[in-house]
C-alpha positions, -999 to +999 in steps of 0.1 A: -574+885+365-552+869+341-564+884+302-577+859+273-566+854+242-556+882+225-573+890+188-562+883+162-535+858+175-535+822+175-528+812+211-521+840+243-496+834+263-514+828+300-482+823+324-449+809+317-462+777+317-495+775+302-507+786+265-547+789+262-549+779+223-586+788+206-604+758+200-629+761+177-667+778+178-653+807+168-627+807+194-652+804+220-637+773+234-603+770+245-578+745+252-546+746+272-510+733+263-495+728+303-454+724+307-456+714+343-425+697+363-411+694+329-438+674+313-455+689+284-495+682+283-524+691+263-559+698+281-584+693+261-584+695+216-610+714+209-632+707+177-628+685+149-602+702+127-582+723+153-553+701+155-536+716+127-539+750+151-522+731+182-492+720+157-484+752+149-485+764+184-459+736+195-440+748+167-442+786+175-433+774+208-402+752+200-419+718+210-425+688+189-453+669+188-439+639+202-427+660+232-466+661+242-468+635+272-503+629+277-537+644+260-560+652+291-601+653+280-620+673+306-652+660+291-665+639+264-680+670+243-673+675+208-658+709+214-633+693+238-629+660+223-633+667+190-598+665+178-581+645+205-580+616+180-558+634+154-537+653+175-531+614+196-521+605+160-497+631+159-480+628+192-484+592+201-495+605+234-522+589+259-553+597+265-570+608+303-610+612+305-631+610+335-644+570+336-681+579+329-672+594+302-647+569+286-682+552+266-690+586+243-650+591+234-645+553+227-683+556+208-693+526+230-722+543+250-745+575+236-731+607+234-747+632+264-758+658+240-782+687+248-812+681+263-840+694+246-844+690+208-839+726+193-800+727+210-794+690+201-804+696+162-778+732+166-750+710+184-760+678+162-721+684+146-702+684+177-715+648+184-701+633+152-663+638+162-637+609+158-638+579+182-606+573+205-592+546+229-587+565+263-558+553+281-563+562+316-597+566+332-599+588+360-626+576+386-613+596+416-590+623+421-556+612+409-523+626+401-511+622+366-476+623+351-460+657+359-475+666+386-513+675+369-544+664+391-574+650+378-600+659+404-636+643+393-662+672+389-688+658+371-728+673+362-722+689+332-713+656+319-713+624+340-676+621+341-666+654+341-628+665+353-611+694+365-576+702+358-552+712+390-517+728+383-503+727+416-472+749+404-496+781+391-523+772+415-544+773+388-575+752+381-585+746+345-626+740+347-633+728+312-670+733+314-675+731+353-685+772+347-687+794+314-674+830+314-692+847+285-706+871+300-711+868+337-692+839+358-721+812+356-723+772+357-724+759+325-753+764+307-788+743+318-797+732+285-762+716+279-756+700+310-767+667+320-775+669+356-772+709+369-775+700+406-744+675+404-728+702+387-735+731+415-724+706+442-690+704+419-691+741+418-686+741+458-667+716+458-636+732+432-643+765+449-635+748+485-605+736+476-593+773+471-570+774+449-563+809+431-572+811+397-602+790+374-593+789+338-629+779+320-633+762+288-655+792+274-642+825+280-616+846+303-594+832+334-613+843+372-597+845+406-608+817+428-625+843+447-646+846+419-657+811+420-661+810+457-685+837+457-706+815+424-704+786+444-720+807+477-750+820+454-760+779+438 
């Protein structure tokens, strides 16, 4: 198992070629700077506010903004989305999201927030992020400029998208599963349709690949997901 971020630090170094960054919630999100094939990418921003924390990880790690080719959203949540419009300000670089949920990050369509009413007046905040034009939406699985592979995954939101780096065999999940606590799909009261999301589950897990890097907490082995996807 590949460790998480380490306290106390602003980003952990994951493998040569992929930097988890804390994203906001009290570092309970992350978000992934990926130099793949020689193309620098950013999965996922984080919250409102947390771009000023990715600058200063391209700058810790010799990069320039501008260097960032293209700003990957594996969701349109605030806690993913939430700073892709500033840090796309910074680094003129496009934007990818899953086509079903190009409408929340563009504000042209309601935002998919909790769904019940005690968790959607606690997460009220995340929905208020900036809006964004998204460059590229993903409706199948496609390959996208240095090598990265958008594979559609959705439930937890209707346009969810997983994040394949061939090179690591690595997948990053976004919000597929969480891993705070035991390996788990994301969480029933945050997810708009948990039996899409399951099928998703079985459908990453199949494709075997050896690690999952979640949104919320530590990197698994695919092994780890396999066996999830065997028990929903």
């Amino acid at each position: 198992m590949v460790p998480g971020p380490e306290r106390g630090n602003v980003a952990a170094r994951v493998e040569a070629r992929v930097t988890r960054v804390r994203g906001g919630l009290k570092a309970a999100v992350s978000l992934f700077l990926v130099e793949h094939r020689g193309t620098l990418s950013l999965v996922d921003t984080g919250t409102d506010g947390t771009h000023g924390r990715i600058l200063r990880t391209l700058r810790s790690a010799g990069r320039r903004p501008e260097e960032v080719r293209q700003i990957v959203l594996t969701h349109c949540h605030g806690d993913h989305s939430g700073a892709a419009a500033a840090v796309r300000e910074a680094t003129g670089a496009p934007v990818v999201a899953g086509a079903a949920d190009v409408g929340p990050i563009e504000g042209t369509a309601p935002y998919p927030g909790p769904v019940d009413r005690l968790f959607r007046a606690v997460y009220a905040d995340l929905a208020r992020f900036p809006r964004l034009r998204v460059d590229i939406a993903v409706v199948e699985r496609q390959e996208l400029e240095g090598g990265l592979v958008a594979i559609p995954a959705p439930g937890h939101t209707a346009g969810h998208l997983a994040i394949l780096v061939p090179d690591l065999d690595t997948v990053l999940a976004g919000d597929l599963v969480w891993h705070i606590g035991p390996l788990r799909p994301s969480w029933r009261r945050l997810t708009q349709d948990p039996e899409r999301n399951a099928e998703s589950i079985r459908e990453v897990a199949a494709l075997g690949h050896g690690r999952i890097e979640p949104g919320h907490g530590p990197a698994v082995s695919g092994q780890r997901l396999r066996d999830l996807a065997a028990r929903v």
